[in-house]
ROKEMI-513786 format. One line per field, with one value per residue: x negated, y negated, z of N, C-alpha, C in turn; chain. Coordinates in Angstrom, 1 decimal. Layout:
REM residues N
npx	X; ... $
npy	Y; ... $
npz	Z; ... $
capx	X; ... $
capy	Y; ... $
capz	Z; ... $
cpx	X; ... $
cpy	Y; ... $
cpz	Z; ... $
mol	A; ... $
REM end
This chain:
REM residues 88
npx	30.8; 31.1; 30.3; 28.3; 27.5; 28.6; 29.7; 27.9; 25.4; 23.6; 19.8; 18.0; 16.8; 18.9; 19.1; 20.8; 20.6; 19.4; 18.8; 18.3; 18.0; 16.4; 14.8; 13.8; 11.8; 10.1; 9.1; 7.3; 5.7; 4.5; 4.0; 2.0; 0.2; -0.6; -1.8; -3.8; -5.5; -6.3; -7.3; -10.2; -11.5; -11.8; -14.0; -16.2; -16.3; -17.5; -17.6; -16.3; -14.1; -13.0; -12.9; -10.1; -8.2; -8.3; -7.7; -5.0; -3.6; -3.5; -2.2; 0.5; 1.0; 1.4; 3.4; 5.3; 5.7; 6.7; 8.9; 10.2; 10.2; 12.1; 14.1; 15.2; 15.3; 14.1; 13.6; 15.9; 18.1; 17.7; 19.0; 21.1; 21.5; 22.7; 22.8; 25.0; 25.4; 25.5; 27.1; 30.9 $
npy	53.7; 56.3; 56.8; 59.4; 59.8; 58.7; 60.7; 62.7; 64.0; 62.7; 62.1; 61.9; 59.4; 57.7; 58.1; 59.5; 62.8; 64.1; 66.5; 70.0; 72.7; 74.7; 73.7; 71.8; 73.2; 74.1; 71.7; 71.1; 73.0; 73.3; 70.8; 70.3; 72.3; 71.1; 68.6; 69.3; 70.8; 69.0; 67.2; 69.1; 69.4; 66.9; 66.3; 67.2; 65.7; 64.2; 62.3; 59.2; 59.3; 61.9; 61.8; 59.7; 61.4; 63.8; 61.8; 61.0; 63.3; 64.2; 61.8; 62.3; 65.3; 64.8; 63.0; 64.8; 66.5; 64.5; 63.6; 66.0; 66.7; 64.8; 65.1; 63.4; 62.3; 59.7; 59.4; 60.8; 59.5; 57.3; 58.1; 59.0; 61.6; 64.6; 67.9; 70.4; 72.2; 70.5; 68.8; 67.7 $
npz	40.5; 42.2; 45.7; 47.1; 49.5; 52.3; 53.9; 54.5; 56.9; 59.6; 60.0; 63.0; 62.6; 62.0; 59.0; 56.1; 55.6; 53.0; 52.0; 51.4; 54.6; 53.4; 51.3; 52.5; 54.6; 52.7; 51.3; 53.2; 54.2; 51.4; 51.1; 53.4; 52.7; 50.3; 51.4; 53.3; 51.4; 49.9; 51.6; 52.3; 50.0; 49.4; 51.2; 50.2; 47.4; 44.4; 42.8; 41.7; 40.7; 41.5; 44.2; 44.0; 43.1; 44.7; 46.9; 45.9; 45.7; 48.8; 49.9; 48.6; 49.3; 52.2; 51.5; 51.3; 53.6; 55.5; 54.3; 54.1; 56.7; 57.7; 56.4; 54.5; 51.3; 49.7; 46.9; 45.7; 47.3; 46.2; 42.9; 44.2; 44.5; 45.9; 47.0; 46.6; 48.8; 50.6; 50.8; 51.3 $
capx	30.2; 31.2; 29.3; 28.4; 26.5; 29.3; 30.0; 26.9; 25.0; 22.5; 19.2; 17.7; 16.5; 20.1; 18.9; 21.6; 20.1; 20.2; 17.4; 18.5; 17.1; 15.4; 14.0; 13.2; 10.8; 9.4; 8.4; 6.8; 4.7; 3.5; 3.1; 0.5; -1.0; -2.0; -2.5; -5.1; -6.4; -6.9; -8.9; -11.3; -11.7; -12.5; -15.4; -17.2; -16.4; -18.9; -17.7; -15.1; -12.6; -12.6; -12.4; -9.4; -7.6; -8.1; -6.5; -3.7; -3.1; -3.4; -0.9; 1.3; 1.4; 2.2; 5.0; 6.3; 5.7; 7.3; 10.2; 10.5; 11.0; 13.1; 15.3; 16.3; 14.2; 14.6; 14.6; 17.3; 19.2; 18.0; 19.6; 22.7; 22.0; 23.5; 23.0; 25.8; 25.5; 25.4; 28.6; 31.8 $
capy	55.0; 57.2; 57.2; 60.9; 59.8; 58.6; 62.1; 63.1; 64.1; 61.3; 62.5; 61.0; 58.1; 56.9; 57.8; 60.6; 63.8; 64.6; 67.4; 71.1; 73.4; 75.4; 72.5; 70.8; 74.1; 74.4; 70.9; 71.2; 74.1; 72.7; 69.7; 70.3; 73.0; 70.1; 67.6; 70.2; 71.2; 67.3; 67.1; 69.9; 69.0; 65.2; 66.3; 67.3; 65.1; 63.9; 61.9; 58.3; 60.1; 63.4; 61.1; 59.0; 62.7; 63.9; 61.4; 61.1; 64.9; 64.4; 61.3; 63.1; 66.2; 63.8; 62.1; 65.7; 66.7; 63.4; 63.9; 67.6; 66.6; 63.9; 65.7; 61.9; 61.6; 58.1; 59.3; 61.7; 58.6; 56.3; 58.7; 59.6; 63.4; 65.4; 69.0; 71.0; 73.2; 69.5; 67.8; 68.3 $
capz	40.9; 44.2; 46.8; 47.6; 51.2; 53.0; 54.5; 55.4; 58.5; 59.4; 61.4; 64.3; 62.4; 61.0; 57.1; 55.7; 55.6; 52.1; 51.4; 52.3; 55.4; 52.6; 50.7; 53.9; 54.8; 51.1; 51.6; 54.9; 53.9; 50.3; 51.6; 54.4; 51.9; 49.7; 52.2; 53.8; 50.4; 49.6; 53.2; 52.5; 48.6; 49.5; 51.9; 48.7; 46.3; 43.7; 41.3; 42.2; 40.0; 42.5; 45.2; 43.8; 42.7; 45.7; 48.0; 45.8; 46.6; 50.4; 50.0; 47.8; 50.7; 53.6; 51.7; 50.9; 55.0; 55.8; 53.4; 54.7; 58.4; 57.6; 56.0; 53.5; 49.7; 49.2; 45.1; 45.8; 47.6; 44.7; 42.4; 44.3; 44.1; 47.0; 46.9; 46.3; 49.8; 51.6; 50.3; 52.7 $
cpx	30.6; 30.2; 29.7; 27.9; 27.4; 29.6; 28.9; 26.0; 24.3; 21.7; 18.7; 17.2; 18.0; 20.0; 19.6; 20.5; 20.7; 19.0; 18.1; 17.8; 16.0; 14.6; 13.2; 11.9; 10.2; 8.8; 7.1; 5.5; 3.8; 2.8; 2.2; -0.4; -2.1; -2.2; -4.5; -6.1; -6.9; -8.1; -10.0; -12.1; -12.7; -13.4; -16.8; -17.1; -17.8; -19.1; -15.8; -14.0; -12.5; -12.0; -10.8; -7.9; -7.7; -7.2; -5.1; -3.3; -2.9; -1.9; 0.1; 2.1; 1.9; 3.2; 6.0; 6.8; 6.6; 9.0; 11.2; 10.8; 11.9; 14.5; 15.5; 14.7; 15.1; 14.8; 15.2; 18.6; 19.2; 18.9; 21.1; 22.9; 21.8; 23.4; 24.5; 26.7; 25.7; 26.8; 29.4; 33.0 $
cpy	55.3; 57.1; 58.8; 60.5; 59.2; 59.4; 63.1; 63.1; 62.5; 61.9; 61.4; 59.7; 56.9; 57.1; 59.0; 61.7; 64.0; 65.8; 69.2; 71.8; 74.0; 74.5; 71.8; 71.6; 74.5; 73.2; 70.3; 71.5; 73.5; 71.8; 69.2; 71.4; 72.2; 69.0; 68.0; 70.5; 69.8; 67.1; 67.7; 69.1; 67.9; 65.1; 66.4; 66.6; 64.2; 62.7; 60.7; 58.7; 61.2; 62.5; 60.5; 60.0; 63.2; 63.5; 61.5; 62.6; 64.8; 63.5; 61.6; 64.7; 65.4; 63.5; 63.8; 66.5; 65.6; 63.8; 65.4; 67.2; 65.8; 64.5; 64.4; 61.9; 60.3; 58.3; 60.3; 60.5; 57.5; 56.4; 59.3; 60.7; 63.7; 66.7; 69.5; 71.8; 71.8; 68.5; 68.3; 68.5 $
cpz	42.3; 44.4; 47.6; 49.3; 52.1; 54.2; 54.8; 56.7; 58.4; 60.7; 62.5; 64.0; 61.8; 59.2; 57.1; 55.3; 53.9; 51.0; 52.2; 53.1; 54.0; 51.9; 52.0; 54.3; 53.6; 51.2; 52.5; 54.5; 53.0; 50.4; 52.1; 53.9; 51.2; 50.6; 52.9; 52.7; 49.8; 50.1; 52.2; 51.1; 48.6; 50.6; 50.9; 47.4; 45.7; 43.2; 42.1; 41.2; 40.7; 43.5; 45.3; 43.5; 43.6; 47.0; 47.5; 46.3; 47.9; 50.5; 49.6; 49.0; 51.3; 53.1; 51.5; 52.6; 55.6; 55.0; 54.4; 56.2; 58.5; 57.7; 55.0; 52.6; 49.8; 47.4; 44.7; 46.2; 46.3; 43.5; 42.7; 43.7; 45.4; 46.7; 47.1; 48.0; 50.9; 51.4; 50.9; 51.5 $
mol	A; A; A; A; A; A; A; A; A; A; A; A; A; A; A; A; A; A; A; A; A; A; A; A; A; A; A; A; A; A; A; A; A; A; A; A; A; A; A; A; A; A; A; A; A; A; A; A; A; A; A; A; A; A; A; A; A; A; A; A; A; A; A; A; A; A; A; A; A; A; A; A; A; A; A; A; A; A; A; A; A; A; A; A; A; A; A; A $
REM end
């Protein structure tokens, strides 16, 4: 199999940037929407299944916030998919 990540940027952490600006900022956004909507949610929970459905949402945000600044999905690199607009 090629390796597509050879020829890619790499951000300030050394991991190949392989998520695009616009994915990067769709990430961001959604991410800290449900991270935030996790928060509020899981101040009122009732019931140890809200609670459990809840955090996953918050964790689930952050990794997409995290992802999103990065710029590198680890299961975009696991997969060896490269966007189209990121390949040289």
């Amino acid at each position: 199999m090629k390796d597509n990540t050879s020829n890619l940027r790499t951000g300030w952490c050394g991991m190949s940037i392989n998520i695009t600006p616009v994915e990067r900022i769709a990430r961001i956004g959604v991410g800290g929407a449900g991270a935030i909507a996790g928060a509020v949610l899981l101040a009122s929970a009732a019931t140890a299944l809200a609670v459990v459905l809840e955090v996953l949402l918050v964790a689930a945000g952050l990794d997409l916030v995290v992802t999103g600044a990065l710029g590198h999905c680890l299961l975009y690199a696991k997969l060896s998919h490269v966007p189209k607009s990121l390949r040289s």
